[in-house]
MARBA-3410 file (N, C-alpha, C, O; in Angstrom, 1 decimal):
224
-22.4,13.6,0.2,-21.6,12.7,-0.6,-21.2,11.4,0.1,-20.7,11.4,1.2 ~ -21.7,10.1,-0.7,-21.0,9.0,-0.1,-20.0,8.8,0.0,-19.2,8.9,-0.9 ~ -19.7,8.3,1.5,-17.6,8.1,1.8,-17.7,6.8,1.2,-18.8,6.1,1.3 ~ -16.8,6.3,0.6,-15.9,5.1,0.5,-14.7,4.7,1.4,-13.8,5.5,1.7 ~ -14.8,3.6,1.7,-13.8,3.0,2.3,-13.2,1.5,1.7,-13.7,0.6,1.0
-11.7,1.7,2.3,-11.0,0.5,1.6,-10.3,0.4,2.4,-9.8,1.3,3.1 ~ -10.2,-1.0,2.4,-9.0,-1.6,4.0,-8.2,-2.7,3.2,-8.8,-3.3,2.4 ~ -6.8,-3.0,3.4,-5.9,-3.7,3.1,-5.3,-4.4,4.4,-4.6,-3.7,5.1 ~ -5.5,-5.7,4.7,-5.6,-6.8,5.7,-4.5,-7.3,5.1,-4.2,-7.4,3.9 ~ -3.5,-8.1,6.8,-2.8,-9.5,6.4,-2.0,-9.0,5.5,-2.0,-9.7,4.5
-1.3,-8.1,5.3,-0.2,-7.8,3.8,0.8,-8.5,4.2,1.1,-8.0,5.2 ~ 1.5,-9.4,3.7,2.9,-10.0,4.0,3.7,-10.2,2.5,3.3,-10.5,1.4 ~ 5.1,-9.9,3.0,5.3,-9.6,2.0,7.1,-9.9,2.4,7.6,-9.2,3.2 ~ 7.9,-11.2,1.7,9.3,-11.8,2.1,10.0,-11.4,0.4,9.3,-11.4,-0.6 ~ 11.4,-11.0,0.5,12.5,-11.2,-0.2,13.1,-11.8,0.0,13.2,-11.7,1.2
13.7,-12.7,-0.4,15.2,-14.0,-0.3,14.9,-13.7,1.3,15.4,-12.7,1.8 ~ 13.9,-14.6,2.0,13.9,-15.4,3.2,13.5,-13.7,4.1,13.0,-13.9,5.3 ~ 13.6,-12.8,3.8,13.6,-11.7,4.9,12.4,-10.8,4.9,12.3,-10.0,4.0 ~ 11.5,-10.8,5.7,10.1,-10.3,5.7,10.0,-8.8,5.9,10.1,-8.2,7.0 ~ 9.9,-8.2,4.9,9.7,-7.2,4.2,8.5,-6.6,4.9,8.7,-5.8,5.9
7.1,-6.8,4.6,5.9,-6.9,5.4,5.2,-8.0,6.2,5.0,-9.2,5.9 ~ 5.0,-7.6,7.1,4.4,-8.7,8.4,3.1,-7.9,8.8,3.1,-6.9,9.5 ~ 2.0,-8.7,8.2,0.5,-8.2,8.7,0.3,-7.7,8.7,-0.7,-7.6,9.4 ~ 0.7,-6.2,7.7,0.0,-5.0,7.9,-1.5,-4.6,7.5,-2.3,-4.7,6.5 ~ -1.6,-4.1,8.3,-3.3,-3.7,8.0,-3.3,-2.0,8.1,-2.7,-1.3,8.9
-4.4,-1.8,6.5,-4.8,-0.3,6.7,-5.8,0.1,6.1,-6.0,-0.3,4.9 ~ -6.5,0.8,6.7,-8.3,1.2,6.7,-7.7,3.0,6.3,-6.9,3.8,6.7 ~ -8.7,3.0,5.2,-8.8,4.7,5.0,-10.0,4.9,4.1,-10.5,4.1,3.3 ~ -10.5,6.4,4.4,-11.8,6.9,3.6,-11.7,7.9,2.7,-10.6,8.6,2.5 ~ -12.8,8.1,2.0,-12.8,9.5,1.7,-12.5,10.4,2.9,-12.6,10.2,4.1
-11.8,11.8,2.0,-11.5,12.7,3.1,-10.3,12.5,3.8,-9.9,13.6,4.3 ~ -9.4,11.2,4.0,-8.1,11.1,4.6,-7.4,11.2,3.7,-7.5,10.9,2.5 ~ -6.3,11.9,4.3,-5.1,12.1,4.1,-4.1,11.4,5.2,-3.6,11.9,6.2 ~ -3.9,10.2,4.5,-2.6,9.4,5.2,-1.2,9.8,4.8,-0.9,10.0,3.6 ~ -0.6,9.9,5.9,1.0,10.3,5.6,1.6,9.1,6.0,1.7,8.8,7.2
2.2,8.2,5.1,3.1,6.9,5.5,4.6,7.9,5.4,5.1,8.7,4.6 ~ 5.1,7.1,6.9,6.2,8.0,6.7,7.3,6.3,7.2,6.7,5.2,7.3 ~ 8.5,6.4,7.4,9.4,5.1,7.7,10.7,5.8,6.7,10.6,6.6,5.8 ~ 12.2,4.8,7.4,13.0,4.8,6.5,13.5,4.4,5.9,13.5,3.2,6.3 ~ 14.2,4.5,5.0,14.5,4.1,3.9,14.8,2.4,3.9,15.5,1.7,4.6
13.9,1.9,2.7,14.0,0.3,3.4,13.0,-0.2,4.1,13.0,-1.3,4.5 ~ 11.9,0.6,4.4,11.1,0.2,5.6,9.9,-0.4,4.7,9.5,-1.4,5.3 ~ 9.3,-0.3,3.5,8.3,-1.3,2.5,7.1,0.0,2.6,5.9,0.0,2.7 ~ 8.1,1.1,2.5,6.7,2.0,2.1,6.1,1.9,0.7,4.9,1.8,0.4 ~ 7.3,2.0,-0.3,6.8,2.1,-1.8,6.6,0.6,-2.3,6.2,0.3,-3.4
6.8,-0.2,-1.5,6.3,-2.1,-1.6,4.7,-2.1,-1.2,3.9,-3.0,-1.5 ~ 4.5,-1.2,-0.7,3.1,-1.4,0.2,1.9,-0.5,-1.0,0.9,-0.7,-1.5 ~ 2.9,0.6,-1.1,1.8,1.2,-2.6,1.3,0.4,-3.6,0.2,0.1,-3.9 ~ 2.7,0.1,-4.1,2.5,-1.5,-5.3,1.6,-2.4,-5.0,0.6,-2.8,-5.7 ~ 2.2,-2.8,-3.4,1.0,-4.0,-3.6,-0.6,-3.5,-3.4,-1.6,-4.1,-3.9
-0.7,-2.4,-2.7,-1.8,-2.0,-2.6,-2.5,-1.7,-3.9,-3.7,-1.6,-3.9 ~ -2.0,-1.6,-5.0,-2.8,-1.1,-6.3,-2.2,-2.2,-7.4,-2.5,-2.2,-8.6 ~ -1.2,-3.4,-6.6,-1.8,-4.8,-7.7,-0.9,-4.7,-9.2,-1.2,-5.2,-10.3 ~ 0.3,-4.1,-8.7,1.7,-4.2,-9.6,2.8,-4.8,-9.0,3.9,-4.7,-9.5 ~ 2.7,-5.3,-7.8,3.8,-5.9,-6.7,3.2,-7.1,-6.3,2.0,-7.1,-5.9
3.7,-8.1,-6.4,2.6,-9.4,-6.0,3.2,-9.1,-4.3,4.0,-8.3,-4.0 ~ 2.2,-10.2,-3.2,2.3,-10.0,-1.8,2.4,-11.5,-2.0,2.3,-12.1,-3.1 ~ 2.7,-12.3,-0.4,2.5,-13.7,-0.2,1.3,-13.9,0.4,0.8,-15.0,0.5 ~ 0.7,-12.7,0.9,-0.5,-13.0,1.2,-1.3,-11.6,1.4,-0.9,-10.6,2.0 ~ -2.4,-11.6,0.8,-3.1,-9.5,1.3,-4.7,-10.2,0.8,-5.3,-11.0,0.1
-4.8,-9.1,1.7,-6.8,-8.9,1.5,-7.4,-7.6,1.6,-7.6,-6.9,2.6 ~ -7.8,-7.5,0.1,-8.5,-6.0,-0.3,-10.2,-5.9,0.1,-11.0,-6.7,-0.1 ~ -10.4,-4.7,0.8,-12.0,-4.6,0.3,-11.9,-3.3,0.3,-11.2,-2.6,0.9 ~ -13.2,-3.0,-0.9,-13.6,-1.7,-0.9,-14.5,-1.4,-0.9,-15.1,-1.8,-1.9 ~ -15.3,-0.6,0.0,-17.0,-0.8,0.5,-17.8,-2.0,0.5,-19.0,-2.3,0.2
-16.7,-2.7,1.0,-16.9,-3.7,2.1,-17.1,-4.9,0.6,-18.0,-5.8,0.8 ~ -16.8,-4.9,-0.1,-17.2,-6.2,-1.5,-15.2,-6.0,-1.3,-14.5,-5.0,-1.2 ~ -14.9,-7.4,-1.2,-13.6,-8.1,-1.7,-12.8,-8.3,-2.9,-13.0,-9.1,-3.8 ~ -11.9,-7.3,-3.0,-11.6,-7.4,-4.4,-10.3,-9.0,-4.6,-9.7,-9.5,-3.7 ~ -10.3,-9.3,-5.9,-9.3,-10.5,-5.5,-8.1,-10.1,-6.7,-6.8,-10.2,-6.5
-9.4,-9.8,-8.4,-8.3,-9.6,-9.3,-7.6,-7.7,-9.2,-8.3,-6.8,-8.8 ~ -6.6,-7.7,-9.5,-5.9,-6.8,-9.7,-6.7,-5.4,-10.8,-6.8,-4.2,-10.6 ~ -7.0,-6.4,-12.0,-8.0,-5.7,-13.0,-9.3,-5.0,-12.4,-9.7,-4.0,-13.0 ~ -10.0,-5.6,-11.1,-10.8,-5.1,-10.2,-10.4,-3.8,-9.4,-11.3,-3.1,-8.9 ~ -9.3,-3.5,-9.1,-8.5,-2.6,-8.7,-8.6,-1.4,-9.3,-8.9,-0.5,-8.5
-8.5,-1.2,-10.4,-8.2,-0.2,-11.2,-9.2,1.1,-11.6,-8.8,2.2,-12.0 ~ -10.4,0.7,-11.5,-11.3,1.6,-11.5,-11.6,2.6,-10.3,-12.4,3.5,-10.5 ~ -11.0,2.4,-9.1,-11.0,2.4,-7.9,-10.0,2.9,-7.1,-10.0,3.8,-6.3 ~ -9.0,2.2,-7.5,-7.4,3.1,-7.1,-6.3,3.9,-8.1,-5.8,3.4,-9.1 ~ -6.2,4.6,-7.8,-4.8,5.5,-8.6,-3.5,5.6,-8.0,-3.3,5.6,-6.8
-2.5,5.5,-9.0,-1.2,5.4,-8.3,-0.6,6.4,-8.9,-1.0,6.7,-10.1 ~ 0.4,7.2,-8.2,1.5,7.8,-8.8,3.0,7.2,-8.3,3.4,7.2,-7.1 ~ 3.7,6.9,-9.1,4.7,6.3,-8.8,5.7,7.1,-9.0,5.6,8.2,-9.5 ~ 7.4,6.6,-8.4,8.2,7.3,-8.1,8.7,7.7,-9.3,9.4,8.7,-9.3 ~ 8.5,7.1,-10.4,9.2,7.2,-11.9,7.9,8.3,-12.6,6.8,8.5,-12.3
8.6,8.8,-13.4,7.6,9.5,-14.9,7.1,8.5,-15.6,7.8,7.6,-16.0 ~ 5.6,8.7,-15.7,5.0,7.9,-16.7,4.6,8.2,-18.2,4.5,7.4,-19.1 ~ 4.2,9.7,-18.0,3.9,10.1,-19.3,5.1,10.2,-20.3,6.2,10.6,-20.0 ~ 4.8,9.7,-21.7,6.0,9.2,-22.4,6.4,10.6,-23.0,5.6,11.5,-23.2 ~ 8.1,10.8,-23.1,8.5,12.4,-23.8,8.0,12.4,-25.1,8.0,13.6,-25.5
7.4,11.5,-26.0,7.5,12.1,-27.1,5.7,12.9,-27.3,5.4,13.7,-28.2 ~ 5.1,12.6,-26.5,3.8,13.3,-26.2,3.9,14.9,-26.4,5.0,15.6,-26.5 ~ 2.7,15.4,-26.6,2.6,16.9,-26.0,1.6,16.7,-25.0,0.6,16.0,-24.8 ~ 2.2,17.8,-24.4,1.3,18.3,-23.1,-0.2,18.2,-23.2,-0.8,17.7,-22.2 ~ -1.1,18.8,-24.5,-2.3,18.3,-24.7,-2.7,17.2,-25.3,-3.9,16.9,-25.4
-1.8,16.5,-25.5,-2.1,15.0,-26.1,-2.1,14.1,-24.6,-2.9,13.1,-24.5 ~ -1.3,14.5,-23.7,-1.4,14.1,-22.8,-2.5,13.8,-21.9,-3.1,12.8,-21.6 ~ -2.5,14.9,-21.6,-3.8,15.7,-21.0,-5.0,14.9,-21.3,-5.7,14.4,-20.4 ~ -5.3,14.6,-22.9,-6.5,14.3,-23.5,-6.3,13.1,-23.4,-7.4,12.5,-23.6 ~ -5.4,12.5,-23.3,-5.4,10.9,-23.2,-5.6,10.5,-22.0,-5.4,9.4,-21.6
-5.9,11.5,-21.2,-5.8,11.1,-19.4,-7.1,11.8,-18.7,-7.8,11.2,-17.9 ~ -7.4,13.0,-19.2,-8.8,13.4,-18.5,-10.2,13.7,-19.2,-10.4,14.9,-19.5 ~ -11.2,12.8,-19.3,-12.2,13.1,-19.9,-12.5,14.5,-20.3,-12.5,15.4,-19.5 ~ -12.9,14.8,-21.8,-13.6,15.4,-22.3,-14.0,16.8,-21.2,-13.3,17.7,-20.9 ~ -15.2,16.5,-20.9,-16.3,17.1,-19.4,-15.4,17.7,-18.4,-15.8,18.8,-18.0
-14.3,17.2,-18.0,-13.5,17.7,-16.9,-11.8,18.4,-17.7,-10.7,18.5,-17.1 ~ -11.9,18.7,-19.0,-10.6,19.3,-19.3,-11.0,20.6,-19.3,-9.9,21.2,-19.5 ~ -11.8,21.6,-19.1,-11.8,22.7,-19.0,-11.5,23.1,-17.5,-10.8,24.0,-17.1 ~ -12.1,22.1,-16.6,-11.6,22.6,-15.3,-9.9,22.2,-15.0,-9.2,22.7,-14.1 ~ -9.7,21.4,-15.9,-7.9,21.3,-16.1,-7.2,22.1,-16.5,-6.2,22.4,-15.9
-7.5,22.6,-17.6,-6.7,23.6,-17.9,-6.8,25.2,-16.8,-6.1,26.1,-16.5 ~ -7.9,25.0,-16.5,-8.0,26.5,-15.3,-6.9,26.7,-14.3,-7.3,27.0,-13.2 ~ -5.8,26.7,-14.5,-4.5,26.4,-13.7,-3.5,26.9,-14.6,-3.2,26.5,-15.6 ~ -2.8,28.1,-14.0,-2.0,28.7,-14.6,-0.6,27.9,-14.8,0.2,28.1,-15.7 ~ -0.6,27.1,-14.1,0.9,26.2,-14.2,0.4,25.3,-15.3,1.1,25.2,-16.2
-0.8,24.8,-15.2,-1.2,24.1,-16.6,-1.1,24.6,-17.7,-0.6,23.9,-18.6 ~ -1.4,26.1,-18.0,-1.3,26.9,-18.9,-0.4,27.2,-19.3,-0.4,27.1,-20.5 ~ 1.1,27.7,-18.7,2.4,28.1,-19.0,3.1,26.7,-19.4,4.2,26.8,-19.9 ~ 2.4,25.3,-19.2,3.5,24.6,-20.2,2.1,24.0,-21.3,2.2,22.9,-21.7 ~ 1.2,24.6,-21.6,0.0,23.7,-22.7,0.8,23.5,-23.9,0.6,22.4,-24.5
1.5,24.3,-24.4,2.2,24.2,-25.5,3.5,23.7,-26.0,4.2,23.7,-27.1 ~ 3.7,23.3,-24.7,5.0,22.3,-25.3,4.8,21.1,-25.2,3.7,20.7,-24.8 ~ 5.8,20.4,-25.6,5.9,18.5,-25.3,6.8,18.5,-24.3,7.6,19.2,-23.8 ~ 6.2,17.2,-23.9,7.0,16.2,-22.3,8.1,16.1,-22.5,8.6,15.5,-21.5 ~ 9.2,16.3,-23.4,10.6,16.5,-23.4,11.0,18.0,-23.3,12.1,18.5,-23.1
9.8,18.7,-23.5,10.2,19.8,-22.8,10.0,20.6,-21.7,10.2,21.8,-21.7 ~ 9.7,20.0,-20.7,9.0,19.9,-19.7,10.6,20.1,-18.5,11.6,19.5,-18.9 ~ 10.9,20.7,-17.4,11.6,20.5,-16.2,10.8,19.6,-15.6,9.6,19.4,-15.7 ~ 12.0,19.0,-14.8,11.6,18.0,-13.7,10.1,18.1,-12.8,9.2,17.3,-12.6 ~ 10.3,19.4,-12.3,9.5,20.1,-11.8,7.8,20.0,-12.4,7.0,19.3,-11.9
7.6,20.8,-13.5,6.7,20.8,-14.0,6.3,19.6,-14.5,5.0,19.4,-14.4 ~ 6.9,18.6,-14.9,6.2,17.2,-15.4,5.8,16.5,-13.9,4.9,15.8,-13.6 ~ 6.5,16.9,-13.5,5.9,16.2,-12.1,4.5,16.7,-11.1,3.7,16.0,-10.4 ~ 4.4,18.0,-11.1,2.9,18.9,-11.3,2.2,18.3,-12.3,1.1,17.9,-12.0 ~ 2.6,18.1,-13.3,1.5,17.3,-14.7,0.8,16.2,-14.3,-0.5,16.0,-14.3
1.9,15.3,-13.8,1.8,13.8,-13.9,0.8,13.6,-12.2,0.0,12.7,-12.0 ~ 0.9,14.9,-11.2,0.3,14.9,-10.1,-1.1,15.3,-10.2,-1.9,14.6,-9.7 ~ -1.4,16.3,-10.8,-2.3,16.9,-11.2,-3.1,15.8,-12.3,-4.3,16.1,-12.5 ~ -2.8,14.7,-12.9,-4.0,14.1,-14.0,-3.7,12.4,-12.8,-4.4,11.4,-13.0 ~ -3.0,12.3,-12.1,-3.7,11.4,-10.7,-4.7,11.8,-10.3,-5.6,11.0,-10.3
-5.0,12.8,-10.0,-5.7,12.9,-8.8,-6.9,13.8,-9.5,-7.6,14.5,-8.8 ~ -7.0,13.8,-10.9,-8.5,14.4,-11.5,-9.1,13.2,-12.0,-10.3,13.1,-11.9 ~ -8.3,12.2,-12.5,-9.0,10.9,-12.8,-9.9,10.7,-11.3,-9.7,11.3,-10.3 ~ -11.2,9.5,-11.8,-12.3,9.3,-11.2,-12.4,8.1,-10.1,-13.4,7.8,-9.6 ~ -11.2,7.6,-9.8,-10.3,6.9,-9.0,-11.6,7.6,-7.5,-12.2,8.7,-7.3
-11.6,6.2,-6.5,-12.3,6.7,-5.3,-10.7,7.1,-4.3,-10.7,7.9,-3.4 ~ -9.8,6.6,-4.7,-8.3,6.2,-4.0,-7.4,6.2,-4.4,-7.2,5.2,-5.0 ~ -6.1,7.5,-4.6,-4.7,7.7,-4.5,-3.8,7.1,-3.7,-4.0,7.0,-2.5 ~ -2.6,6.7,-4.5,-1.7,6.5,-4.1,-0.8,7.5,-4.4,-0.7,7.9,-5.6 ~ -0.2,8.1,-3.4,1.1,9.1,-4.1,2.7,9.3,-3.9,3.0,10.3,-3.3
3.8,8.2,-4.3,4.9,8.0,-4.0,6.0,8.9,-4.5,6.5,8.9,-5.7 ~ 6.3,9.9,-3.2,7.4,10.9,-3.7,7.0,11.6,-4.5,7.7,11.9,-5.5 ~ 5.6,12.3,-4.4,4.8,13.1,-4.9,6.0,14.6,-5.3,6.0,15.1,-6.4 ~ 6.9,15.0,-4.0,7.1,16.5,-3.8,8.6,16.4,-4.4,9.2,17.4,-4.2 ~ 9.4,15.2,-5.1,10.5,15.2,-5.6,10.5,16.2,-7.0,9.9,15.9,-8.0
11.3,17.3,-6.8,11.7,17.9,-7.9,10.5,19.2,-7.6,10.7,20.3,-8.1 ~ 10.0,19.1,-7.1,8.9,20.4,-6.7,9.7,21.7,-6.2,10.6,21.8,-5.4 ~ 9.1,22.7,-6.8,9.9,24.5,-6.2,9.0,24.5,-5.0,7.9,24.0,-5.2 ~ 9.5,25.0,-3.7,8.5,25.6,-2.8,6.9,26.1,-3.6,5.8,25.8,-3.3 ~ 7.2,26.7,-4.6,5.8,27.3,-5.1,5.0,26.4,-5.6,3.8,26.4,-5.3
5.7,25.2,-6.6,5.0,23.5,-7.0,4.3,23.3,-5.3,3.1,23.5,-5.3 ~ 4.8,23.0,-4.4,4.6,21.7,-3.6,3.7,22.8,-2.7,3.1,22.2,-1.8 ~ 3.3,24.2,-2.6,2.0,24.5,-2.4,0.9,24.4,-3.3,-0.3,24.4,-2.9 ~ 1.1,24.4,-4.6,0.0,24.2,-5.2,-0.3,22.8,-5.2,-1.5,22.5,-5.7 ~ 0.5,21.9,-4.8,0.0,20.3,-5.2,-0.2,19.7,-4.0,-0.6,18.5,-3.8
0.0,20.7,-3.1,-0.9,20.2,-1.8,-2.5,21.0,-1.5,-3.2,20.5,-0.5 ~ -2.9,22.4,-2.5,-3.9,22.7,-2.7,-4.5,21.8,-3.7,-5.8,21.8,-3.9 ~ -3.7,20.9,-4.4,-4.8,20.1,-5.2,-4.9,18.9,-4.4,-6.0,18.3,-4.7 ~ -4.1,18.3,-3.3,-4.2,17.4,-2.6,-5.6,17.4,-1.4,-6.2,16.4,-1.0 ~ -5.8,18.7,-1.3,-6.7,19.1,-0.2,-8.0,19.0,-1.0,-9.0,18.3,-0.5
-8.0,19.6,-2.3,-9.2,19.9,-2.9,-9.6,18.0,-3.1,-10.5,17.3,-2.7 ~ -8.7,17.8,-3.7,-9.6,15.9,-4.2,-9.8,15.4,-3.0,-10.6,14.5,-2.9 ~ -9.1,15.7,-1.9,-9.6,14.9,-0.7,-11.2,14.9,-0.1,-11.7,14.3,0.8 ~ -11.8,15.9,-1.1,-13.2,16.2,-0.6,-14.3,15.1,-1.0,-15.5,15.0,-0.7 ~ -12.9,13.7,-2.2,-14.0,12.9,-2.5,-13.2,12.0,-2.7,-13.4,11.6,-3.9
-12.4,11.6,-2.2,-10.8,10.7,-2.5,-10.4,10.1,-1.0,-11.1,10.6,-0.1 ~ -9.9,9.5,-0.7,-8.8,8.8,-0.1,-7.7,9.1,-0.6,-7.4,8.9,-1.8 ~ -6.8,9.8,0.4,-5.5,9.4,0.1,-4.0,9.1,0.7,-3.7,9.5,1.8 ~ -3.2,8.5,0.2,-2.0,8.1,1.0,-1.1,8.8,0.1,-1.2,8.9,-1.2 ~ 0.4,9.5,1.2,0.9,9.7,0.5,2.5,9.4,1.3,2.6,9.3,2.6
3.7,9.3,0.5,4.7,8.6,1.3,5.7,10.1,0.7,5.2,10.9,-0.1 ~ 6.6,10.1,1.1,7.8,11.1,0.3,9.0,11.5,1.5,8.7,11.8,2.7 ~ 10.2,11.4,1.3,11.5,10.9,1.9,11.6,12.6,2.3,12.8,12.9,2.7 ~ 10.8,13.4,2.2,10.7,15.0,2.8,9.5,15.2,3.8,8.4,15.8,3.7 ~ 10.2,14.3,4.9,8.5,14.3,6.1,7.7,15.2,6.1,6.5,15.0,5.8
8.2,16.5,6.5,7.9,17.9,6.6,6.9,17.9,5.9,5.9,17.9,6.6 ~ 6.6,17.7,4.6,5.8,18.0,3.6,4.7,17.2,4.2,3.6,17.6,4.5 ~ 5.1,15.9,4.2,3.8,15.2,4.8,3.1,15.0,6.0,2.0,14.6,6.3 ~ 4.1,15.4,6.6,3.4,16.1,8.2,2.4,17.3,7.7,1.2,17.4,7.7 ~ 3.3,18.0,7.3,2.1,19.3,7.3,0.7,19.3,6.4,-0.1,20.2,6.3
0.8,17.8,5.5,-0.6,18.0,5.0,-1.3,17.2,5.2,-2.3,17.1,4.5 ~ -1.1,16.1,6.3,-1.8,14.7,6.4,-2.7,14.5,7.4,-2.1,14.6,8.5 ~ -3.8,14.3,7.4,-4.9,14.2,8.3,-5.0,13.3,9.3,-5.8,13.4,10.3 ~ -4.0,12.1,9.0,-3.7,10.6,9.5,-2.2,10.4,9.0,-1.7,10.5,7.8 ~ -1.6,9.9,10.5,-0.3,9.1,10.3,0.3,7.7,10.4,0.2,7.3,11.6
0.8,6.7,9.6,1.5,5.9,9.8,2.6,5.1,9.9,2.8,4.6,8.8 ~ 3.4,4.8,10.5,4.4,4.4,10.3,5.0,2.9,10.5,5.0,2.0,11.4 ~ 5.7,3.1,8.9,6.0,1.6,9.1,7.7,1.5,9.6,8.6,2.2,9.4 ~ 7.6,0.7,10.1,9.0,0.0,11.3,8.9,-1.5,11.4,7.9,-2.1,11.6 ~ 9.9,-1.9,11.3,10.2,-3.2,11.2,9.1,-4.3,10.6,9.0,-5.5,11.1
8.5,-3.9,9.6,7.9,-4.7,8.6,6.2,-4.4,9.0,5.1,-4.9,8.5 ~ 6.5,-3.4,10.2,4.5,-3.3,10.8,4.0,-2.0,10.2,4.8,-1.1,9.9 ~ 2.9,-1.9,10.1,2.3,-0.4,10.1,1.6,0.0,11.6,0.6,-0.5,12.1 ~ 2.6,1.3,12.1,2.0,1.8,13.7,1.1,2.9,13.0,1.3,3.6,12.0 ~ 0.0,2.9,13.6,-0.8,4.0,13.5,-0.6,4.9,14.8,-0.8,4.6,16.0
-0.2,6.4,14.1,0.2,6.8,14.9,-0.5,8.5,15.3,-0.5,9.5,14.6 ~ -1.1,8.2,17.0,-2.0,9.6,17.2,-1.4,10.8,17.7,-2.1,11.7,18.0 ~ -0.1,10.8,17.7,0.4,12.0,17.8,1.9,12.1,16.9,2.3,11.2,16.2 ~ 2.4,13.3,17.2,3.4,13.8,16.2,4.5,13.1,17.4,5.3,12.3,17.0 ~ 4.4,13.5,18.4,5.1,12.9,19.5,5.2,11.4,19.8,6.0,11.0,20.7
4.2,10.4,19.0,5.1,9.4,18.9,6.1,9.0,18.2,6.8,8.1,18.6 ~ 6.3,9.6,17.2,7.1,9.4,15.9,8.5,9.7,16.5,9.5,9.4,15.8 ~ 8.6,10.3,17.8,10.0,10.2,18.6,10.1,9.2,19.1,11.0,8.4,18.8 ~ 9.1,9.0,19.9,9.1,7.3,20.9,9.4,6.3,20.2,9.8,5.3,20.8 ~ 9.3,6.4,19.1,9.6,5.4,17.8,10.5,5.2,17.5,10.9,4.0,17.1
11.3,6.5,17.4,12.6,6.6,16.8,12.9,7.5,15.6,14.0,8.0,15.4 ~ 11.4,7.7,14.8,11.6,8.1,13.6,12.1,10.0,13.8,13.1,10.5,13.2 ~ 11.5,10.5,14.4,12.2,11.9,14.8,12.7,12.3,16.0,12.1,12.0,17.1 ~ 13.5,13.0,15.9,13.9,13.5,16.9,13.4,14.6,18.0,12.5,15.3,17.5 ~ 13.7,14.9,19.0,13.1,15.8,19.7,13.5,17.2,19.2,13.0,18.2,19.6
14.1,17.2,18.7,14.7,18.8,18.4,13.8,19.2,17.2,14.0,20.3,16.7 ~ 12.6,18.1,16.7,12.4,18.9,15.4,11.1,19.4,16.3,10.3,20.1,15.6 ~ 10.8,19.2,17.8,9.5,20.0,18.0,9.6,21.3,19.0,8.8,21.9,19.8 ~ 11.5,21.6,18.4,11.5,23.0,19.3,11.7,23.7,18.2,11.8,24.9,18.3
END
């Protein structure tokens, strides 16, 4: 299978005078799993946005397999986002849903999921936090997208959710790119292939778990 790759150059990115992003650069393929981790305030979910072209930048440069994207509408066939909010609207049902999000061809392999199955018959107002958020995770990442984005993927997830949505994380990575950010490190330590961290407006790429102390961002006590 051909890898894809996509690199995001030069991101800068100021609010009222104060620079939010400064130069960041980030290269990722099929097969990665990036864990952006930083705290709170640091332009992780600024950097999703702008990376998929709903957040304007003062300055960024996209390519993906090496052709330069410029419009935002160029974006879209190519990257997937899941954002921190619910998108699917309540007055839906769950198969209306479904069918307005995953081709024809690939809904039988969607519904093969018992968590898919135990809510097929209700609507999105009847849905827990939980479960719409398995929904809304699960039709990201079956769309034909070469590249996920996934912000605060594991908010509202049971222990039992946030292993199955990291078995679906594993499985699309077999032909996906992906980044994922979420204010429960843990989670994204333990599923990410590649780490980054942003700090003071940069992205560190980072080759051990043990820098993420030198940094600041953890503590020593979390590796006893």
């Amino acid at each position: 299978m051909k890898k894809h790759i996509l690199e995001v150059d030069s991101v800068q990115k100021r609010y009222d005078m104060q620079s939010i992003l400064s130069d960041v650069y980030l290269k990722w393929e099929t097969n990665d799993i990036i864990g952006l981790l930083g705290r709170n305030g640091s332009g992780k979910s600024t950097l999703l946005k702008i990376i998929f072209g709903i957040e304007n930048a003062d300055f960024k440069f996209v390519r993906i397999d090496g052709v330069v994207k410029i419009k935002t509408s160029d974006l879209f066939n190519d990257i997937s986002y899941l954002s921190q909010d619910n998108f699917i609207p309540n007055q839906l049902s769950v198969k209306k849903a479904i069918s307005l999000s995953i081709n024809s061809e690939h809904a039988e392999d969607f519904y093969n999921d018992e968590m898919i199955q135990a809510i097929s018959n209700r609507k999105i107002s009847q849905l827990s936090g939980g479960e719409l958020r398995y929904l809304e995770i699960k039709v990201v990442l079956c769309n034909p997208s070469k590249f996920v984005l996934l912000d605060e993927p594991y908010n509202g997830l049971s222990p039992l959710m946030i292993e199955k949505v990291n078995e679906l994380i594993k499985e699309n990575a077999t032909r996906k790119g992906i980044i994922i950010t979420d204010h429960n490190y843990e989670n994204v330590l333990a599923i990410s292939t590649k780490l980054m961290l942003m700090k003071d407006g940069k992205a560190h790429h980072i080759n051990s778990k043990e820098e993420l102390v030198d940094k600041g961002y953890l503590k020593v006590e979390f590796f006893k």
